[in-house]
Structures are given as structure tokens and as C-alpha cells.
Biotite code that builds the C-alpha atoms (Angstrom):
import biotite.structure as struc

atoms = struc.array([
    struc.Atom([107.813, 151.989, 87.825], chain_id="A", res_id=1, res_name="UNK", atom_name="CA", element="C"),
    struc.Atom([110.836, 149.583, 88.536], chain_id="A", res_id=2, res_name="UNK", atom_name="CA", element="C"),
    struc.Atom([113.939, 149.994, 90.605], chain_id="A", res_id=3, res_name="UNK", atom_name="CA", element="C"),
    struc.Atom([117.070, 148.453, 90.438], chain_id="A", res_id=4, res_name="UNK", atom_name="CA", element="C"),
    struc.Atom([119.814, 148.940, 93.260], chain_id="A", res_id=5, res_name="UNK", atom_name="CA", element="C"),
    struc.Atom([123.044, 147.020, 92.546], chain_id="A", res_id=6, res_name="UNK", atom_name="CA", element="C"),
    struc.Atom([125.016, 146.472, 95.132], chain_id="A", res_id=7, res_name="UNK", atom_name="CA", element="C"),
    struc.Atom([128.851, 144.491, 96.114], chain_id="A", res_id=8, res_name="UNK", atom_name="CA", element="C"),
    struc.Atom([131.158, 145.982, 93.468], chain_id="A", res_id=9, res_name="UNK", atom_name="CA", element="C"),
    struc.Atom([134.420, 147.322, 95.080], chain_id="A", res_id=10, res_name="UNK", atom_name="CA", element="C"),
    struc.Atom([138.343, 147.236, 94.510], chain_id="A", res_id=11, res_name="UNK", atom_name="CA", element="C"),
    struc.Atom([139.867, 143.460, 94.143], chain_id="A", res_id=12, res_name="UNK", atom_name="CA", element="C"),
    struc.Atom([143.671, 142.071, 93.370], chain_id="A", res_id=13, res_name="UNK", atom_name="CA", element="C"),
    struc.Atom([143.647, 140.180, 89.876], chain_id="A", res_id=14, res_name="UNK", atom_name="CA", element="C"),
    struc.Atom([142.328, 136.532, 89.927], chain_id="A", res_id=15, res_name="UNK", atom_name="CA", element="C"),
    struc.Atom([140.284, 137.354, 92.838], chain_id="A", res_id=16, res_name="UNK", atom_name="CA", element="C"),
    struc.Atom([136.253, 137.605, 93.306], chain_id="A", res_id=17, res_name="UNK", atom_name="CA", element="C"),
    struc.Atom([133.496, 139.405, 93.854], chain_id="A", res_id=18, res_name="UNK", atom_name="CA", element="C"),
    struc.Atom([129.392, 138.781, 94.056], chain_id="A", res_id=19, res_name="UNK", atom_name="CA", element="C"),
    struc.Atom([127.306, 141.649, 92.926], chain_id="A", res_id=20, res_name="UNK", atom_name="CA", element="C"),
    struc.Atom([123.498, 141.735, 93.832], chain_id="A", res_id=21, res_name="UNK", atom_name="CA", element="C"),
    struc.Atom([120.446, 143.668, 92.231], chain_id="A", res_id=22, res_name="UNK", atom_name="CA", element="C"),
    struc.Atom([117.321, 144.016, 94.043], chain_id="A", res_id=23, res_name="UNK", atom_name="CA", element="C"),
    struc.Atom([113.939, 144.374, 91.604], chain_id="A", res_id=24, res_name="UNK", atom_name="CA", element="C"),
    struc.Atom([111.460, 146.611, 93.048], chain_id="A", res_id=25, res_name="UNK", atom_name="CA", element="C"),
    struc.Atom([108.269, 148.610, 92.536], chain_id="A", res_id=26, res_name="UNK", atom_name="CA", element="C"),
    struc.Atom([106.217, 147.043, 89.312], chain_id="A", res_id=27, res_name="UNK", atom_name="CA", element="C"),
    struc.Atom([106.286, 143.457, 88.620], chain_id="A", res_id=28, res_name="UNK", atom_name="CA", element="C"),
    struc.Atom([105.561, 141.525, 85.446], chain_id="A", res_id=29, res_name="UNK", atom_name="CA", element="C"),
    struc.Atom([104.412, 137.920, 85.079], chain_id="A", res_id=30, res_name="UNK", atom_name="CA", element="C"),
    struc.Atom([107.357, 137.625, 82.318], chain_id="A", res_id=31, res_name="UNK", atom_name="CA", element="C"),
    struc.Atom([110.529, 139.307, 82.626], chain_id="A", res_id=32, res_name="UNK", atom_name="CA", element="C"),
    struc.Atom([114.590, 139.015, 82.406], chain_id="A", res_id=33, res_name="UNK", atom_name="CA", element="C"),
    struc.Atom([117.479, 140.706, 83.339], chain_id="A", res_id=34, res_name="UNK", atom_name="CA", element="C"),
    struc.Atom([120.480, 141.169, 82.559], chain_id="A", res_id=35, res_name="UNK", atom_name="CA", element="C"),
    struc.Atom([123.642, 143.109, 83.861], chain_id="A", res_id=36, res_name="UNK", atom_name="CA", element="C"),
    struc.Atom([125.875, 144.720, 81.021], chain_id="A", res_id=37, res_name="UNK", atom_name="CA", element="C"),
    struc.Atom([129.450, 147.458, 82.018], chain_id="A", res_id=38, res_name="UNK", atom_name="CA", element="C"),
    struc.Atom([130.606, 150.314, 80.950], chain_id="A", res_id=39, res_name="UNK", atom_name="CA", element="C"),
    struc.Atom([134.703, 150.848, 80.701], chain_id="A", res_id=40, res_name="UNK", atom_name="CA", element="C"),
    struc.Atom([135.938, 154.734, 80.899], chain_id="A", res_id=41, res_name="UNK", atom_name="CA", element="C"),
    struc.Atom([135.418, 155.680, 77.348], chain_id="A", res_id=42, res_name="UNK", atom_name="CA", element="C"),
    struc.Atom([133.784, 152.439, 76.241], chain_id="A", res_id=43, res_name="UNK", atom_name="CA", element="C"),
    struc.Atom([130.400, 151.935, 74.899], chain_id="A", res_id=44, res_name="UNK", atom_name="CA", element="C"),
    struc.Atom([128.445, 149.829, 77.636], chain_id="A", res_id=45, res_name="UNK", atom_name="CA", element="C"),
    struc.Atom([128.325, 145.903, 76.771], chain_id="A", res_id=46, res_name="UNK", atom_name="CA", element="C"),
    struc.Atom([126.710, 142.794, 77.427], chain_id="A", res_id=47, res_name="UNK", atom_name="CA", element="C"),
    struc.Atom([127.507, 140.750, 80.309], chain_id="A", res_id=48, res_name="UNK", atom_name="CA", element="C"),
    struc.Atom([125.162, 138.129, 81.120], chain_id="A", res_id=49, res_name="UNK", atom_name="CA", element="C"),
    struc.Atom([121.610, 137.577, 81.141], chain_id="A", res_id=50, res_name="UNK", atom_name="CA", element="C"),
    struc.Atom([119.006, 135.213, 82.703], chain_id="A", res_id=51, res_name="UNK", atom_name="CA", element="C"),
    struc.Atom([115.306, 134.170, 82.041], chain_id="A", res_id=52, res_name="UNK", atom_name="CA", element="C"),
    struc.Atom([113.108, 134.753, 84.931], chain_id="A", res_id=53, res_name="UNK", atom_name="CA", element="C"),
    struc.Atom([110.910, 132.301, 83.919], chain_id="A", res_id=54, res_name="UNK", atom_name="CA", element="C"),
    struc.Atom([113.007, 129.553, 83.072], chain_id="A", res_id=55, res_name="UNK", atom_name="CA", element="C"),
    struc.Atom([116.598, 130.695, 84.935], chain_id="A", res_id=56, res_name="UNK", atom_name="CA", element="C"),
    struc.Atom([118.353, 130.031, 81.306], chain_id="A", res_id=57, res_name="UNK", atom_name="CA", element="C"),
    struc.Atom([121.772, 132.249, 81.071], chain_id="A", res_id=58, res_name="UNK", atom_name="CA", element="C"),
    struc.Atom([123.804, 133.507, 78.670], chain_id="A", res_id=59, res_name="UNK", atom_name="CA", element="C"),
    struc.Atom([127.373, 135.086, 78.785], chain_id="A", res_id=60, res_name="UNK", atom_name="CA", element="C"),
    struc.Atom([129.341, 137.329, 76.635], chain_id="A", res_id=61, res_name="UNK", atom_name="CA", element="C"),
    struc.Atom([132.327, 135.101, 75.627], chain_id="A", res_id=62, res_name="UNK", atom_name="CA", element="C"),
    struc.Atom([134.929, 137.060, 77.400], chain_id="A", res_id=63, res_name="UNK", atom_name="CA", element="C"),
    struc.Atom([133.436, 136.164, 81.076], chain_id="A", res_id=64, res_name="UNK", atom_name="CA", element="C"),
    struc.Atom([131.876, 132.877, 80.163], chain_id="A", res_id=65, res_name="UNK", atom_name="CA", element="C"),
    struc.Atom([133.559, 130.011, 82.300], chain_id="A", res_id=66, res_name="UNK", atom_name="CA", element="C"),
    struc.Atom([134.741, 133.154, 85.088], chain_id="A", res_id=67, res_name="UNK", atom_name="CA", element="C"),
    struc.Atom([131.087, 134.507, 85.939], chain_id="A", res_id=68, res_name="UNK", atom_name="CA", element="C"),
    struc.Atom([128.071, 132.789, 87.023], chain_id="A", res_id=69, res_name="UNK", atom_name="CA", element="C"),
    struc.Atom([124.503, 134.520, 87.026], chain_id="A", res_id=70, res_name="UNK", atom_name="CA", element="C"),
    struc.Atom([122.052, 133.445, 88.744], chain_id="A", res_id=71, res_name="UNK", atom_name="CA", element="C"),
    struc.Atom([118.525, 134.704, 90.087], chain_id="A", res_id=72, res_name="UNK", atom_name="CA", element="C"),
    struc.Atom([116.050, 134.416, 93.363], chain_id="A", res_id=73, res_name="UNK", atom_name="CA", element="C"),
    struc.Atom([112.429, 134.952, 92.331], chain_id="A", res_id=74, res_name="UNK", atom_name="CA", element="C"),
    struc.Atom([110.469, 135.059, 95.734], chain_id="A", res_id=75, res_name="UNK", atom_name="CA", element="C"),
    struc.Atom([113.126, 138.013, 96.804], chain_id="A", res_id=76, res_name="UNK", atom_name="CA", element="C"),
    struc.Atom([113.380, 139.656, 93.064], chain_id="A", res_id=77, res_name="UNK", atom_name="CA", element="C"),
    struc.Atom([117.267, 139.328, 93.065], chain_id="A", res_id=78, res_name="UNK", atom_name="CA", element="C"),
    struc.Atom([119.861, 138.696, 90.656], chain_id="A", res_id=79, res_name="UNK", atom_name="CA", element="C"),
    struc.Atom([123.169, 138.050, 91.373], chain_id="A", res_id=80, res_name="UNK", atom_name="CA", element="C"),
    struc.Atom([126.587, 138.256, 88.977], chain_id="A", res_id=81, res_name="UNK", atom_name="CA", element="C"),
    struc.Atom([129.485, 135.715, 90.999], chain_id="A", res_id=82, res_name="UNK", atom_name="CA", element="C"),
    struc.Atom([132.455, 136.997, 89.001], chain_id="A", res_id=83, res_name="UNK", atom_name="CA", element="C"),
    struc.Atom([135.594, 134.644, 89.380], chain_id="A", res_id=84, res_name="UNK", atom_name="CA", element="C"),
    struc.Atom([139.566, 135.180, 88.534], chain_id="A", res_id=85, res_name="UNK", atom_name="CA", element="C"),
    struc.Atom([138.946, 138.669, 87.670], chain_id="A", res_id=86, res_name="UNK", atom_name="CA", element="C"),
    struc.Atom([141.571, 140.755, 85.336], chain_id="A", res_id=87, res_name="UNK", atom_name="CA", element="C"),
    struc.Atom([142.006, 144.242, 84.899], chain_id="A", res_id=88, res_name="UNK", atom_name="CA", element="C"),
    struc.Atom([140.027, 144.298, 81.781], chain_id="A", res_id=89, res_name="UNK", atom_name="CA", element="C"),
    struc.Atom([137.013, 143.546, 84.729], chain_id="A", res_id=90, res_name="UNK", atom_name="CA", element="C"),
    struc.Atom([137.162, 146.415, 85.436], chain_id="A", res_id=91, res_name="UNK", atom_name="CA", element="C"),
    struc.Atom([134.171, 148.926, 84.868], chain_id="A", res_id=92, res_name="UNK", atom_name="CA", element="C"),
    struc.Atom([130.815, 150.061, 86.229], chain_id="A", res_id=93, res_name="UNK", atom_name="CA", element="C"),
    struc.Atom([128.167, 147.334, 86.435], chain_id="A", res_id=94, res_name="UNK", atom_name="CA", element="C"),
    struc.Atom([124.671, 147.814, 85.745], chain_id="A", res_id=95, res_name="UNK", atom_name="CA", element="C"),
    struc.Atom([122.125, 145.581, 85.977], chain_id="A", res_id=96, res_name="UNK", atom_name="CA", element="C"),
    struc.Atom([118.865, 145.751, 83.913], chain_id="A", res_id=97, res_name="UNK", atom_name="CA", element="C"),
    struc.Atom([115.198, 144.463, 83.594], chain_id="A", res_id=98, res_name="UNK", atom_name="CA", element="C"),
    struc.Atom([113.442, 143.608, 80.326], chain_id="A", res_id=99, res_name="UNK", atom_name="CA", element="C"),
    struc.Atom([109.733, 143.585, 80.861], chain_id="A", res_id=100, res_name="UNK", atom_name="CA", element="C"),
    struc.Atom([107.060, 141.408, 79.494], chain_id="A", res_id=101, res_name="UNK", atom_name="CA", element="C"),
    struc.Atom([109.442, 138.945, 78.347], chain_id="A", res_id=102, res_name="UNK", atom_name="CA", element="C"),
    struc.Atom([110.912, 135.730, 79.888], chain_id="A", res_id=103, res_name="UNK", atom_name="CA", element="C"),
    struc.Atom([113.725, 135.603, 76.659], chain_id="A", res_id=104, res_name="UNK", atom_name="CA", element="C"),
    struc.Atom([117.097, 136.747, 77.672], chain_id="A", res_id=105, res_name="UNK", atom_name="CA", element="C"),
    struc.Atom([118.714, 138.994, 75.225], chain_id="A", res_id=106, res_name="UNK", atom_name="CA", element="C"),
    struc.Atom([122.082, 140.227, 75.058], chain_id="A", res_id=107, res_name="UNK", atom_name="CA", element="C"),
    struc.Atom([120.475, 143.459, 73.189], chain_id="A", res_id=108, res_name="UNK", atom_name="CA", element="C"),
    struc.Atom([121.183, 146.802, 75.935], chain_id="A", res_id=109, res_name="UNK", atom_name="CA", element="C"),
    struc.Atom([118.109, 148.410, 73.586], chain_id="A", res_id=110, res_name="UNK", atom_name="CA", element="C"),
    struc.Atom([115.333, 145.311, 74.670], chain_id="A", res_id=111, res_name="UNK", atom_name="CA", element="C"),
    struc.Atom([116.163, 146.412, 78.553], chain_id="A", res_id=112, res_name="UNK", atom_name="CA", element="C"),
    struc.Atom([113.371, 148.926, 79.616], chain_id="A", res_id=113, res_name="UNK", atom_name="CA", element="C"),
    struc.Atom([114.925, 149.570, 83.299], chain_id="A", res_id=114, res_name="UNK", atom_name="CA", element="C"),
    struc.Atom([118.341, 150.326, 84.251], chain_id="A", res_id=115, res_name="UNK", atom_name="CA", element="C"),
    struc.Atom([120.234, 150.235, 87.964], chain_id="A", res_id=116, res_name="UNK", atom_name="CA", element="C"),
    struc.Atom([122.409, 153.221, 89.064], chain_id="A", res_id=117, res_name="UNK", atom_name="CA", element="C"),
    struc.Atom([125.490, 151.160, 88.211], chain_id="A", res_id=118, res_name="UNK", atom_name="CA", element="C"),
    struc.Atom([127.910, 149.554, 90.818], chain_id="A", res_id=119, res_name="UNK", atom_name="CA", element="C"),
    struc.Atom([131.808, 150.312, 90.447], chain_id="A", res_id=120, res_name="UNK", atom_name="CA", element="C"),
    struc.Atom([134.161, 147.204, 89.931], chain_id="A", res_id=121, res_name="UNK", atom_name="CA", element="C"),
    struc.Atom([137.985, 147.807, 90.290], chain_id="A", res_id=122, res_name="UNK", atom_name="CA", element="C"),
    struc.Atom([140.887, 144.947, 89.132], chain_id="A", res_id=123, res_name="UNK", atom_name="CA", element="C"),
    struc.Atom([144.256, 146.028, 89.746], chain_id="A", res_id=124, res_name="UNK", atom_name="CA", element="C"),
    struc.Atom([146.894, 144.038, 88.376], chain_id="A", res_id=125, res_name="UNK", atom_name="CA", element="C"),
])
């Protein structure tokens, strides 16, 4: 089995910043991503980012590209979301995910086979 822990959400002022962290334990794969998606009160969860392992390609869902930044530590099994002028639309719980036995990104929640607890981010306004 895998774990996931997120950790470093919390409340923040508009246009400020936070880092959130997810440590990978338990079963490892040769070939893996990971991804970190939210969930708004009485949304459907969404994509966020997502990062190849392997190759440390990213992808971002258009409405936090240029504000967030993923990126990932291999030797400690970490991935990390640097999220930059946040707004009040920000806010939700974050979850970070792992999809196993392959190194391709994908913005698809259904390709993730592992799933944190979820780590609360607040924006007031």
C-alpha cells in the first residue's frame, strides 16, 4: 500500500502564499506521477497540477497556471504545490494523489490509484 500525508495548507489574506508538501510512503513503483487536485464546498473535486516522476514534466489547470508551481524530490518521495497571489476562489481542500505504474501525468482524478487525507486551504478576501 501507499500513503500520502499532505501537509502546509492553512488560512492566508488574498494575493498571499502558501507551499503545500506530500510525503509518498509505503510501496514504490519504478514509474509513477502525482498529482494534487481540490475540492470546493459543494464542488466536484478538480485538477490542479500534475508532475512526471520520471521526467519532472508539469502540467496546470489554466486557472492556477502562471500562480502555482509544482515541483517534486525523488530521493525523499515529496511533492510540493508553491501556490502564489492566491484569491478566494483558492480556496478548498487539497489533495494530493499518486498514479502508479506510469511516469505520464494526467489531469484525469480516475487514472490516480492513491489519494492523501486532504489539506485545508483558506483565502479570505
Amino acid at each position: 500500500q501507499v500513503q500520502l500525508v499532505e501537509s502546509g495548507g492553512g488560512l492566508v489574506q488574498a494575493g498571499g502564499s502558501l507551499r503545500l508538501s506530500c510525503a509518498a510512503s509505503g510501496r514504490t513503483f519504478s514509474n509513477y506521477a502525482m498529482g494534487w487536485f481540490r475540492q470546493a464546498p459543494g464542488k466536484e473535486r478538480e485538477f490542479v497540477s500534475a508532475i512526471s516522476m520520471r521526467t519532472g514534466t508539469t502540467y496546470y489547470a489554466d486557472s492556477v497556471k502562471g500562480r502555482f508551481t509544482m515541483s517534486r524530490d525523488n530521493a525523499k518521495n515529496m511533492i510540493y504545490l508553491q501556490m502564489n497571489n492566491l484569491k478566494p476562489e483558492d480556496t478548498a481542500v487539497y489533495y494530493c494523489a499518486l498514479r502508479r505504474y506510469s511516469a505520464s501525468a494526467s489531469v484525469l482524478l480516475s487514472e490516480y490509484n492513491y489519494w492523501g487525507q486532504g489539506t485545508q486551504v483558506t483565502v479570505s478576501s
